[in-house]
N, C-alpha and C positions, 0 to 999 in steps of 0.2 A: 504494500500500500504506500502508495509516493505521495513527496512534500513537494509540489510544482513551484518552484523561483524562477524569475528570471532576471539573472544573475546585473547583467549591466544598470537596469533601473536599482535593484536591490540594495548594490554598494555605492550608490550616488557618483555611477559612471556619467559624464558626459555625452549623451545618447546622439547627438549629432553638432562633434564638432568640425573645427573649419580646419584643423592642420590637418596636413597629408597623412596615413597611414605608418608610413615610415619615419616620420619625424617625430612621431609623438612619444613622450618618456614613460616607460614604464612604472606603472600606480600599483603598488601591491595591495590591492583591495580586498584580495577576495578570500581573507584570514576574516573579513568582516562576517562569514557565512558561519566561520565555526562555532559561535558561542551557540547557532540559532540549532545546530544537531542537537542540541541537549531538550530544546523543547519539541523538533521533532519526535526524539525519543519517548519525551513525556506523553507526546499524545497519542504513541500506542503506532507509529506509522513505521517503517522500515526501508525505504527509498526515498533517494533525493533526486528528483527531477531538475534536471539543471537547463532553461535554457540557452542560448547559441553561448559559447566559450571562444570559438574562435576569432581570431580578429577578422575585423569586416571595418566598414567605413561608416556605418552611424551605427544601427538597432541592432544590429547583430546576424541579419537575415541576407545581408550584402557582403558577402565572407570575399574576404580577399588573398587570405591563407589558412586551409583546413588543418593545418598541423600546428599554425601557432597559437597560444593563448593569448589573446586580445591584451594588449599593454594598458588598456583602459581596467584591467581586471587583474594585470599580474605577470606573472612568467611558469613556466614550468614547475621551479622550487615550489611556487605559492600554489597551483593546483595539484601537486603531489601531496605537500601537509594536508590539504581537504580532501582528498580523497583517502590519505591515511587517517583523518580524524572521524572521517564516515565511517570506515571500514572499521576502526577502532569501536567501532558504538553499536557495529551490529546493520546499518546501513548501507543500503546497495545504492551506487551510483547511474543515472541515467543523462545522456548526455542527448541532445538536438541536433538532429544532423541533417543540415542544408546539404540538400542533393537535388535540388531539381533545377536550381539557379546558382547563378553567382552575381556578385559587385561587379559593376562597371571599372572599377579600379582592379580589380583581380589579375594579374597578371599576365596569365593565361589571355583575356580579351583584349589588355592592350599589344600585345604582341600581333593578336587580331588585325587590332586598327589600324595597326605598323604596317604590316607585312600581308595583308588579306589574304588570299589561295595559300601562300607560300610559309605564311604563321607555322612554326613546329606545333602549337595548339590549334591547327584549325581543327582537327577531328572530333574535339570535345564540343564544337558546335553546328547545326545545321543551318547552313547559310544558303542559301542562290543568289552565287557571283553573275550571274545573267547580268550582264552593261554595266559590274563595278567598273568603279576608276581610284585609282590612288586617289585618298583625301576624301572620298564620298565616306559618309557614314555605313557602318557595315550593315546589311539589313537580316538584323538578326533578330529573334524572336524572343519576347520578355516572361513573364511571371505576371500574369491578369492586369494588364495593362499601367504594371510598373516598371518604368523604362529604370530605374535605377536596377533591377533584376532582368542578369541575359541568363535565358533558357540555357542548358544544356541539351546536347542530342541523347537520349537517351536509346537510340539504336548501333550507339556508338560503341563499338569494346574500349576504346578509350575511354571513354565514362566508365564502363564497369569497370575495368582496372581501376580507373581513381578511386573509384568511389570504395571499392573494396581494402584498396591499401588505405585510406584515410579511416573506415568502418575498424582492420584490425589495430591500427596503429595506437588508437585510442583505446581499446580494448587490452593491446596489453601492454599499455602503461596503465590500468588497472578499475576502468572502469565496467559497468557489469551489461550495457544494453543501449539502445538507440529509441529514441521519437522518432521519425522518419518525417520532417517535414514535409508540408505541401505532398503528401504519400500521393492524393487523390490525382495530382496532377500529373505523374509518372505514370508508364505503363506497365502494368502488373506483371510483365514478361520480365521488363529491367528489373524486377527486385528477384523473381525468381529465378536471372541469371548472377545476378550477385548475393543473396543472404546463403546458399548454400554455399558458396566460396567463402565466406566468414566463420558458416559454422563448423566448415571443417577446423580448422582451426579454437572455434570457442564453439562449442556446440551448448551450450551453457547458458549465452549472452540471448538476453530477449529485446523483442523488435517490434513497437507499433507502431502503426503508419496512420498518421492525421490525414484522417478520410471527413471529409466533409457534407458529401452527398455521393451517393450512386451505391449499387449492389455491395456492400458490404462482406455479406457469405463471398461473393463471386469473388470479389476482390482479394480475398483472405486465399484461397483456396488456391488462383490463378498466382500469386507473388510467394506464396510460404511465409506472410507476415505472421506472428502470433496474436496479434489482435490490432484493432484499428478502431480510436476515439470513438465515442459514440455521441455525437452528435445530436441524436433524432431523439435519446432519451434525455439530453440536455434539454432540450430544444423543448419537451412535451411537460420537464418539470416545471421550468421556469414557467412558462406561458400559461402552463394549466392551473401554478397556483398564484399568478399573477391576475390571470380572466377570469379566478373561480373557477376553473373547468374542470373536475376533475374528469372525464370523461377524456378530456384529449392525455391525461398524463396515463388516464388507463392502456389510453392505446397503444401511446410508446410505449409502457411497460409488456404488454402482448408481444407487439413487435420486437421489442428488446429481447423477451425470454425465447423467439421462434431461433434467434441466432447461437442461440448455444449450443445448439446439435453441432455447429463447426466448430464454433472459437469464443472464450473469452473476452467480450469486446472492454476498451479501458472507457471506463468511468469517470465521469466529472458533474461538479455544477458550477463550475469556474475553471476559467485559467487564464492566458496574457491576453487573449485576446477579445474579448466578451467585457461587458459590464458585469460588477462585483453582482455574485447572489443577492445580499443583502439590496442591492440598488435595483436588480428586477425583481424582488419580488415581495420589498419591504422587509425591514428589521424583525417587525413580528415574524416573519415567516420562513426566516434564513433556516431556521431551525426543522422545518416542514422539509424541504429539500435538503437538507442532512440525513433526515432519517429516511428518505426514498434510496438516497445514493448508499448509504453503508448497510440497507437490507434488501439488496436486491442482488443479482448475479453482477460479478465484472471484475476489474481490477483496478480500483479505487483510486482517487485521483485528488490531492487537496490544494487549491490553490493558493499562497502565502499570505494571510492576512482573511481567506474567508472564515477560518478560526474564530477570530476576534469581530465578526460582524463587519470589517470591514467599507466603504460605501467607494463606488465612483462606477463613473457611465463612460462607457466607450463613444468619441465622438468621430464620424466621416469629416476628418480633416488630418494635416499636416501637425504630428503629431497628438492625435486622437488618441494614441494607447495610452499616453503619458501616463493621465489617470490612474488607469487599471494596474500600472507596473512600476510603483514608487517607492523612493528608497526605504531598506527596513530602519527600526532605530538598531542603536547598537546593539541592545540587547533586550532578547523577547518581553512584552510587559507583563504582564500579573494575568492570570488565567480571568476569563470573563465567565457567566452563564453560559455562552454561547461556547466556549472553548471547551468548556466539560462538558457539555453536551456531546461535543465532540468526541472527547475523551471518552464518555460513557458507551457511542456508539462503535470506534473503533474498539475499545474493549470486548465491546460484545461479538464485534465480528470476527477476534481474537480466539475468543474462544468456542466459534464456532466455524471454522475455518471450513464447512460446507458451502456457506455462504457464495462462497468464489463463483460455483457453478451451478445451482440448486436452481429449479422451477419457483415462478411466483403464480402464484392466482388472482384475481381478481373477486373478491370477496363481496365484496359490497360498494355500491356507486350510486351518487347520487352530484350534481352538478357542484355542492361542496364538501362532500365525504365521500372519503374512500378509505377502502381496508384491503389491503394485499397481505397474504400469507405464502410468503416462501418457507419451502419445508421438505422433508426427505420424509422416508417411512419413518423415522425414527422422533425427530424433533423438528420444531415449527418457531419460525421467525414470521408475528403479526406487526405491520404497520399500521397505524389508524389516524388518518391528519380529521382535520375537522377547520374549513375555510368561513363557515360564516361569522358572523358576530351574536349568533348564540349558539349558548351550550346545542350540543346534540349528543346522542346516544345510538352506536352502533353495535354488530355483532362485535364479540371477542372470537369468533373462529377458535375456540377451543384454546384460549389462552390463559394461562393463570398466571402468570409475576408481570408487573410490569417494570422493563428494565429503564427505561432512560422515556424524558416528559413526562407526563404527567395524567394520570385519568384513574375514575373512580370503577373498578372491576367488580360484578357480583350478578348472580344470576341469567352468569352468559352472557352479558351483555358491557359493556364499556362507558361511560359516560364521559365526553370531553368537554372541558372549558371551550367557552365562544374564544374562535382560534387557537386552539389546540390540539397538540399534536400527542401518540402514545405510539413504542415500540415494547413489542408485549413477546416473552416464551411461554409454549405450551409444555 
């Protein structure tokens, strides 16, 4: 279960400045990460989700060198001690791997704009020289219509080569698995000719690929990714306990449980890129969407600060993420309601470590109650939120303790506070 940072807003990197890549001094920042393992650990999680590490030219998503550590965040010494201070605590490292683009600065492309046909790196991109001329800009293909990201060819074995030597390189200086950026963008064949060239080597290291939209199972099955973001269950929490609906979060949830016959999809209600939980779905209800995401199947996903209720909205603009991605203080604050809430539910999923892969039901629905029961033959995890502004009373689906929120249990039945929520074992 991973702790989602990212890293450059985190340690109060300078996310887009004006000196060249190569000029700029090395800031050993990223020691500011390690006090935050200990409250990792507190809260019951075991992976640190790191985003982008390598240097690039502002956010981190514009890599200019996959094997360096961004001098905005350090040098090699400085992500060695943190990945020995993780591994020291019991936590597994996962690092962000830009592979579908790169920086405009990236080496590789200005050798491009230098030397066009003739570039040692043209194979790493799909151009048609059709009427270039020296000095013409190259007409190469971006990342959804941002020109600071050039495409890679991913029919290239030069990509797969890179992409495979930069995947183990980082794996054995000692980290344990990859995100697989912009996965959805890539064609599922390129990963299924590069992840089995890694896992020879680390057969070990796990691999999700941020998938956005599209077949999912197909995707999974066609590439050999181990799991791929889910999205759609994001997408049905937030919205349904935003609109009231519980009927749309049912649905995700259906949908969500159809996918397990393949694969483990990875779990979220936050991360760099979205508005805070707390901000879509209001403070009362950060809580409500905690206990969807740690009693449902998946592999769980916490983004820095949604812990603590955190607040900010993602805006369509030139620097929009800011918000969502700001630096930590030095050191973790005092646990909130909200944080033990947290704590209560990773615990619970702790110790029932079926959880991972286990069927939900759909129990009971009503436009602002719902009750899911994930469960095996043996034991049963109930959810019970309750959306309106009065109490209400649903089934307990055979539940007797309630572990984490709050509701009043007796004669089968559940009674929740007006906006309240209850995660209940049978």
């Amino acid at each position: 279960m991973w702790w989602h940072v990212y890293p450059l807003g985190a340690v109060g990197a300078e996310i887009r400045p004006t000196t060249p890549v190569d000029e700029r001094p090395v800031e050993h920042r990223l020691s500011r990460l390690v006090p935050w393992l200990d409250h990792v650990v507190d809260l019951g999680l075991n992976g640190l989700l790191l985003g982008p590490v390598s240097a690039s030219s502002t956010h981190g998503y514009d890599v200019v060198d996959h094997f360096r550590v961004d001098p905005r965040l350090g040098d090699d010494a400085d992500l060695d001690a943190l990945l020995a201070a993780a591994h020291d605590r019991g936590v597994r490292v996962l690092f962000d791997g830009v592979f579908n683009h790169v920086g405009r600065d990236h080496p590789a492309f200005r050798a491009l704009e230098e030397h066009g046909p003739d570039a040692p790196t043209a194979d790493l991109f799909a151009v048609d020289w059709t009427g270039w001329q020296p000095g013409d800009p190259v007409p190469v293909g971006d990342f959804e219509g941002h020109d600071i990201l050039v495409a890679l060819d991913h029919d290239s074995p030069a990509v797969q080569d890179l992409v495979v030597e930069v995947m183990t390189h980082w794996l054995a200086r000692g980290i344990d698995g990859w995100r697989l950026d912009a996965a959805y963008a890539v064609p599922p064949a390129f990963w299924a000719a590069v992840l089995p060239r890694v896992r020879e080597r680390f057969p070990d290291a796990w691999c999700s690929g941020e998938v956005i939209h599209g077949d999912a199972t197909a995707i999974v099955t066609a590439s050999t990714m181990d799991s791929t973001t889910q999205y759609e269950l994001w997408q049905g929490t937030w919205h349904g306990i935003a609109d009231r609906n519980c009927f749309e979060l049912a649905h995700a949830v259906e949908r969500h449980d159809a996918l397990l016959g393949t694969f483990v999809p990875t779990t979220f209600v936050g991360n760099h890129d979205v508005t805070r939980i707390a901000s879509a779905v209001g403070e009362r209800f950060a809580g409500h969407a905690a206990a969807v995401l740690f009693t449902v199947a998946g592999t769980p996903v916490v983004y820095a600060g949604d812990e603590y209720g955190w607040t900010a909205v993602k805006e369509e603009r030139l620097g929009g993420d800011d918000a969502v991605r700001p630096e930590l203080p030095a050191t973790p604050p005092s646990p909130t309601d909200l944080t033990r809430t947290y704590q209560a539910l990773v615990a619970l999923r702790r110790r029932m470590p079926w959880l991972h892969r286990a069927h939900t039901d759909v129990v009971h629905l009503t436009n602002t109650a719902l009750v899911l029961r994930t469960a095996t033959a043996d034991a049963a995890v109930v959810t019970a939120l309750n959306l309106a502004d009065d109490p209400a009373e649903v089934p307990a689906a055979d539940a007797t303790r309630v572990e984490a929120g709050g509701g009043d249990l007796r004669d089968g039945a559940l009674r929740l506070l007006a906006g309240g929520w209850a995660v209940l074992t049978a």
